[in-house]
KEPAVEX-819655 format. One record per residue (C-alpha): residue in one letter; residue number from 1; x, y, z. Coordinates in steps of 0.2 Angstrom, whole numbers. Each point is the difference from the previous one (the first is absolute). Example, Ala and Ser with C-alpha at 12.3 -4.5 7.8 and 13.67 -1.06 7.14 Angstrom:
REM KEPAVEX-819655
{site 'A'; 1; {62; -22; 39}},
{site 'S'; 2; {6; 17; -3}},
//
This chain:
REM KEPAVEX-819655
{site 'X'; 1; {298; 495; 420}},
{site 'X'; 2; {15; 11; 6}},
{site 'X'; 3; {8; -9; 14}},
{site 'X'; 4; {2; 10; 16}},
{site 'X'; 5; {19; 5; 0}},
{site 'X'; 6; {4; -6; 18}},
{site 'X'; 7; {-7; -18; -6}},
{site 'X'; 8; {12; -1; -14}},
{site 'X'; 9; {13; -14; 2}},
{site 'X'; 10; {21; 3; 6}},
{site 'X'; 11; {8; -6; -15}},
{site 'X'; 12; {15; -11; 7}},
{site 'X'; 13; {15; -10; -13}},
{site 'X'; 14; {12; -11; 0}},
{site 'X'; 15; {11; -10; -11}},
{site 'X'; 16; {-7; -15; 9}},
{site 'X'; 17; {-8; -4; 18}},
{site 'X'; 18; {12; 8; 9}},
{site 'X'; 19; {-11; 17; 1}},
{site 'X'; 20; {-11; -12; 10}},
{site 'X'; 21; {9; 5; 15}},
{site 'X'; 22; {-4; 19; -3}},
{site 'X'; 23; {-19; -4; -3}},
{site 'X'; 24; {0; -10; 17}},
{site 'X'; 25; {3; 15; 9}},
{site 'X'; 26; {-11; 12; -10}},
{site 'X'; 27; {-14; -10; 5}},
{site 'X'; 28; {7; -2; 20}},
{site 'X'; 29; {1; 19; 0}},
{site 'X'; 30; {-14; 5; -11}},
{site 'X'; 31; {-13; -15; -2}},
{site 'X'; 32; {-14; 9; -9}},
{site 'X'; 33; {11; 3; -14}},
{site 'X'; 34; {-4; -9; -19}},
{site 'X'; 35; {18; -4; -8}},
{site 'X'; 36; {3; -5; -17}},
{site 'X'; 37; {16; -11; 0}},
{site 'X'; 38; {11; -4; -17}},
{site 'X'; 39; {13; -13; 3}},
{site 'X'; 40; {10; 2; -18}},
{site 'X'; 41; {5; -19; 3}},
{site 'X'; 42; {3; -3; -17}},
{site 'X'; 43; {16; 12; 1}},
{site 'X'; 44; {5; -2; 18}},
{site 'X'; 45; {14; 2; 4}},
{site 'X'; 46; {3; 19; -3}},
{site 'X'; 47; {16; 0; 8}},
{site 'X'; 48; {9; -9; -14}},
{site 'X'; 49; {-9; 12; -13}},
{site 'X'; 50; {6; 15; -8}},
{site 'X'; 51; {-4; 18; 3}},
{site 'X'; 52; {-10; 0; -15}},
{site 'X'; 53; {-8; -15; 3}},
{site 'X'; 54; {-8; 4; 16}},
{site 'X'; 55; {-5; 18; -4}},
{site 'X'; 56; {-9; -7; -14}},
{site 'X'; 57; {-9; -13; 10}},
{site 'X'; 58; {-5; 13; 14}},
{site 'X'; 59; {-7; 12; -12}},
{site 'X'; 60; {-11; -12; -6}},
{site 'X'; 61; {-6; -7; 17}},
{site 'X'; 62; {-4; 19; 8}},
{site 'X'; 63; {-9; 4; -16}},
{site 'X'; 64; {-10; -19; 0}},
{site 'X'; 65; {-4; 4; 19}},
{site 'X'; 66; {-5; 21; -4}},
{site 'X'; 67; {-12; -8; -12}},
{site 'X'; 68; {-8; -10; 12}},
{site 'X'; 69; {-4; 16; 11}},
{site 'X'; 70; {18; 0; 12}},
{site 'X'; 71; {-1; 12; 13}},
{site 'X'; 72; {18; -4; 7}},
{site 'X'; 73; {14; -11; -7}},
{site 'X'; 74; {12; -7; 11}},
{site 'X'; 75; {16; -8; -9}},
{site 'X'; 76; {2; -15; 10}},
{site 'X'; 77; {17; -4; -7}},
{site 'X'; 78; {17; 7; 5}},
{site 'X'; 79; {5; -3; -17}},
{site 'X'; 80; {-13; 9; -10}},
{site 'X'; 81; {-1; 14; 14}},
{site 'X'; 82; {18; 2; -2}},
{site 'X'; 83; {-1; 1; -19}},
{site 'X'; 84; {-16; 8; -3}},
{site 'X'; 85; {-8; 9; 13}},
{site 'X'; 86; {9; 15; -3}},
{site 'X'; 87; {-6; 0; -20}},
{site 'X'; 88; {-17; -6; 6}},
{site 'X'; 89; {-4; 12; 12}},
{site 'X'; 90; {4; 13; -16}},
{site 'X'; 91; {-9; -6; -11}},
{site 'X'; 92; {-16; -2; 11}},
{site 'X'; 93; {3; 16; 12}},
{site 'X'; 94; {-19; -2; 5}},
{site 'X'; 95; {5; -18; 7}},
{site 'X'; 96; {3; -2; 18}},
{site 'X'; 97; {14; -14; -2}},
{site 'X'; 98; {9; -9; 15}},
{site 'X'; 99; {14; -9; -3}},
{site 'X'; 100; {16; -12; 8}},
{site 'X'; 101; {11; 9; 7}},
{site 'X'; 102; {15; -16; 9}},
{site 'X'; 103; {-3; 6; 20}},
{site 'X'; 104; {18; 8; 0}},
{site 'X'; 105; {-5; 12; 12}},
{site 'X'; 106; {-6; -9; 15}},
{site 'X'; 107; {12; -11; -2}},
{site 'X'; 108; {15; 10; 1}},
{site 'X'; 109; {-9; 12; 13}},
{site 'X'; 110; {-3; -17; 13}},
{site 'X'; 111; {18; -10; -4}},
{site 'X'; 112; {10; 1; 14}},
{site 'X'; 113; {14; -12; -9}},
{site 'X'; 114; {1; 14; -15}},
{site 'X'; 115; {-2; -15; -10}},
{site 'X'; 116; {-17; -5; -10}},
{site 'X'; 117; {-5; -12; -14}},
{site 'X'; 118; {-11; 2; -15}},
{site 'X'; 119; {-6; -13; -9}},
{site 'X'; 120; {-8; 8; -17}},
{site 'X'; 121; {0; -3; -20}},
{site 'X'; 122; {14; 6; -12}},
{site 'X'; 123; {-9; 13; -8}},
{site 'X'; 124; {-4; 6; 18}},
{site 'X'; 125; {17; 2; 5}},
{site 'X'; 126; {5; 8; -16}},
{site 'X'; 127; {-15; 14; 1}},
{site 'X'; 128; {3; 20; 4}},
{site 'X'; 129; {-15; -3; 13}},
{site 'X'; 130; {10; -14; 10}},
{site 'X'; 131; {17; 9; -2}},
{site 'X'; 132; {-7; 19; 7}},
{site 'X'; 133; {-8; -9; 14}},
{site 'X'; 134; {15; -9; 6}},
{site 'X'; 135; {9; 18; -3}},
{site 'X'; 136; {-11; 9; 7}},
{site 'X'; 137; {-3; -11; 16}},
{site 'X'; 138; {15; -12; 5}},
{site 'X'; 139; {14; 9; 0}},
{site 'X'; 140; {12; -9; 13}},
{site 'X'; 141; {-10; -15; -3}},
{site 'X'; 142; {8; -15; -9}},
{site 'X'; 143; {-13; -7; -11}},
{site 'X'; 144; {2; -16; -5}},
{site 'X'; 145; {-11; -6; -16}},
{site 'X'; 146; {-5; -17; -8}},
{site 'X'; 147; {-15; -4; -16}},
{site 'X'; 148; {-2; -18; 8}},
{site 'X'; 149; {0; -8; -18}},
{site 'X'; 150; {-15; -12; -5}},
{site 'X'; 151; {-9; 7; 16}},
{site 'X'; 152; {-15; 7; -8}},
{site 'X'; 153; {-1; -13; -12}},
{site 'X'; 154; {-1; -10; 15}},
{site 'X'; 155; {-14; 6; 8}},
{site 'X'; 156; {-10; 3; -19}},
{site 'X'; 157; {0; -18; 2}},
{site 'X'; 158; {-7; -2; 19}},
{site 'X'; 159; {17; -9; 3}},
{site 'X'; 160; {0; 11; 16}},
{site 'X'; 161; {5; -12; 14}},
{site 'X'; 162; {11; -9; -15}},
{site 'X'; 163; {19; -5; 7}},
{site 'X'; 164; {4; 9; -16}},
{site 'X'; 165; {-8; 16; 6}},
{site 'X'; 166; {10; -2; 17}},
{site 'X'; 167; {15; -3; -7}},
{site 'X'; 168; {-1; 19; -12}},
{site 'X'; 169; {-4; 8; 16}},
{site 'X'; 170; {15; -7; 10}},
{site 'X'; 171; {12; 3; -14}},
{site 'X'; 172; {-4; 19; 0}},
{site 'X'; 173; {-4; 1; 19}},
{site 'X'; 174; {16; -9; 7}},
{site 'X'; 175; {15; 12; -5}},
{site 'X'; 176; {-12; 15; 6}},
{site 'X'; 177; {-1; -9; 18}},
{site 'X'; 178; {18; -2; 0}},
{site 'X'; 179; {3; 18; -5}},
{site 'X'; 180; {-11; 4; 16}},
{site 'X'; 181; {-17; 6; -8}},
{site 'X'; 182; {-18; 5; 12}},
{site 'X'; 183; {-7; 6; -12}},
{site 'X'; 184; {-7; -7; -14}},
{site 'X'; 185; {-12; 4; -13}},
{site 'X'; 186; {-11; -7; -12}},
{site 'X'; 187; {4; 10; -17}},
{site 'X'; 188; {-13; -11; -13}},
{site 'X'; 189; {-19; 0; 3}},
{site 'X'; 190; {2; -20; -1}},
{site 'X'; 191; {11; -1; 13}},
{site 'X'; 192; {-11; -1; 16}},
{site 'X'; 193; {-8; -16; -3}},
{site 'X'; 194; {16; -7; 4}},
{site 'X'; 195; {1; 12; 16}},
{site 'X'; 196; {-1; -16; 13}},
{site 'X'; 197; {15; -9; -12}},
{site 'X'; 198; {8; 15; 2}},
{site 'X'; 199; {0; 3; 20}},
{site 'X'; 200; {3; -17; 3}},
{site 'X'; 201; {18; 3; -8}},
{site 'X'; 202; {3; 17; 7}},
{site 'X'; 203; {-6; -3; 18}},
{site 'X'; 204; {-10; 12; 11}},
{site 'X'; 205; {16; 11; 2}},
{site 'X'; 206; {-5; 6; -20}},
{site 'X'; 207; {-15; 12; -3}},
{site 'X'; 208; {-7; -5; -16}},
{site 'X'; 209; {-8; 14; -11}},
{site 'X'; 210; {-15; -2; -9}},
{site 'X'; 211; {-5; 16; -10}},
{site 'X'; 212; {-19; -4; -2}},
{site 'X'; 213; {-8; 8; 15}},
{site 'X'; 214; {8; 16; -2}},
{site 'X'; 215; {-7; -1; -21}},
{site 'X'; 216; {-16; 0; 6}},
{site 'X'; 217; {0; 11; 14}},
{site 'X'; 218; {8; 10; -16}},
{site 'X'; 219; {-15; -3; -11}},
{site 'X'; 220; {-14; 2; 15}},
{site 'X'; 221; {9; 19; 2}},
{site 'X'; 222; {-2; 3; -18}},
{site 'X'; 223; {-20; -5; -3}},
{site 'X'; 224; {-2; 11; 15}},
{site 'X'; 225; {8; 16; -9}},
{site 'X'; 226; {-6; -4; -15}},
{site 'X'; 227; {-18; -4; 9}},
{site 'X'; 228; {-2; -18; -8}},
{site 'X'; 229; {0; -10; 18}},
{site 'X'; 230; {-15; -11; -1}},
{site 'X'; 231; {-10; -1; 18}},
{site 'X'; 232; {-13; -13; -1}},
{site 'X'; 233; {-5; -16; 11}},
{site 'X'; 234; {5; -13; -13}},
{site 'X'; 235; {15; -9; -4}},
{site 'X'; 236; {8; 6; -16}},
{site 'X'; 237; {-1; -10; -17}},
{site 'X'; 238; {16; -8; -10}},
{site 'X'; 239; {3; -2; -17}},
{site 'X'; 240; {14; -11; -4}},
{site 'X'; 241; {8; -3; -20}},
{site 'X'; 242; {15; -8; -5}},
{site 'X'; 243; {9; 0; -16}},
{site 'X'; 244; {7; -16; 3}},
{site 'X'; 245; {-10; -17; 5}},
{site 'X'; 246; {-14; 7; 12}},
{site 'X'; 247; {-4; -18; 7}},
{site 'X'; 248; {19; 1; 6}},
{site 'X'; 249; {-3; 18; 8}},
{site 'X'; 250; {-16; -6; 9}},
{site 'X'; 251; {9; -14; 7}},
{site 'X'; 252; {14; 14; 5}},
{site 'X'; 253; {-10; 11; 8}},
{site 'X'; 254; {-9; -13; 9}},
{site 'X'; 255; {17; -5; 8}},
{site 'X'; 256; {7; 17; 4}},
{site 'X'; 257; {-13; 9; 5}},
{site 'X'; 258; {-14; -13; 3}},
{site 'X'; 259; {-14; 8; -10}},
{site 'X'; 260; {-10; -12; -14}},
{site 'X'; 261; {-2; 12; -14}},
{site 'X'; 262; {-2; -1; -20}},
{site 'X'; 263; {13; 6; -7}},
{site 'X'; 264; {-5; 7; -20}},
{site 'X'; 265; {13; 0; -14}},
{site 'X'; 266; {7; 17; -8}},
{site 'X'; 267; {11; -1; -17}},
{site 'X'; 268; {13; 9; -7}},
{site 'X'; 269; {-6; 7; -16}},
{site 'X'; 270; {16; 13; -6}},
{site 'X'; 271; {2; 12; 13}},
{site 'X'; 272; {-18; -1; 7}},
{site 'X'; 273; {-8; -12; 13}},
{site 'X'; 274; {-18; -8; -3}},
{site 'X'; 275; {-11; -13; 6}},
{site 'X'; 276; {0; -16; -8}},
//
């Protein structure tokens, strides 16, 4: 049976669970909607990874999720939207695709100190999307950047609230307070489960930027031009799969995002994703 297009699922990835925090608000803002989330754990992170690497790996999750009957893909990784949106969106031009784009824009337009932070991977500092945004939209604006290394690793491992975790954030976040930042924003999809770490350090002086709720506002204005908004009186369906240990991602999800959910295993074979 042909399912009704509107029914068809969002397909939303990550290297890990940091895309967690992008299908949050996806279902705050648009809660009748199926998602189908692939957390590639067993590569996470992507920020250490080459170019090659991560195109390769992104191919073969929007292909595993267009099988599965796709009718939007949201990259839920700065890295892998800085990397591989553009080829993505080329080779699938029927695909609405949203991707991470670090909040450069609102930040430089609210600074009143001319100062802001960015806290995002390697890869997503050394892509053309990150560099033409900060071009195109802080111009007199001193932008002050750190990868907080081991952070994602960190919360991959639920060691949120770890003194380890707290100790990352203050090491990146310290010279950007004493450079005079207000701004500051969240440049890696992982990154807002440590949001309450990180305004504790910067005070309430600091805006903090998480770039989720403006994805999905993103998404929701694209199922409305493409006309694939579902509207019904239920509450949308999940479907989670790991390539890594689902038991651990169950646990994970549990913990960031307080939903009990079974979590089924995907594996690599070559450059194609399948179920186990």
């Amino acid at each position: 049976m042909k399912i009704n297009k509107h029914h068809r699922p969002i397909g939303i990835f990550d290297s890990g669970v940091g895309g967690l925090s992008v299908l949050q608000e996806v279902h705050r803002q648009y809660p009748f909607e199926n998602c189908t989330y692939i957390a590639d754990q067993v590569h996470v992170p992507y920020g250490t990874r080459s170019r090659e690497e991560v195109l390769g790996y992104s191919d073969g999750i929007v292909r595993y999720l267009l099988s599965k009957g796709a009718k939007l893909i949201i990259v839920a990784c700065n890295t892998a939207s800085a990397v591989a949106l553009i080829d993505l969106r080329k080779k699938y031009p029927d695909v609405p695709f949203v991707g991470m784009e670090p909040a450069v824009k609102p930040a430089a337009e609210g600074t009143s100190s001319g100062v802001v932070g960015v806290l995002a991977t390697p890869a997503t500092f050394q892509g053309d999307l990150y560099s033409s945004t900060v071009e195109k939209f802080a111009r007199g604006v001193e932008i002050l950047q750190d990868n907080c290394p081991g952070l994602v690793d960190q919360i991959e491992g639920g060691k949120i609230d770890d003194p380890m975790t707290r100790n990352i954030l203050e090491k990146a976040l310290a010279p950007m307070l004493e450079e005079g930042i207000d701004e500051v924003v969240m440049g890696c999809t992982h990154y807002p489960f440590v949001i309450h770490i990180i305004r504790e350090i910067v005070g309430e002086n600091v805006r903090v930027i998480d770039p989720a709720p403006a994805v999905a506002r993103q998404a929701g204005r694209l199922l409305e031009t493409f006309d694939l908004k579902t509207e019904r009186d239920r509450e949308g369906e999940d479907h989670f799969l790991t390539t890594g240990d689902p038991g651990k991602m169950e646990k994970l999800i549990a913990d960031l995002i307080i939903i009990q959910a079974e979590v089924n295993k995907l594996v690599w074979d070559g450059g194609n994703l399948r179920d186990e």
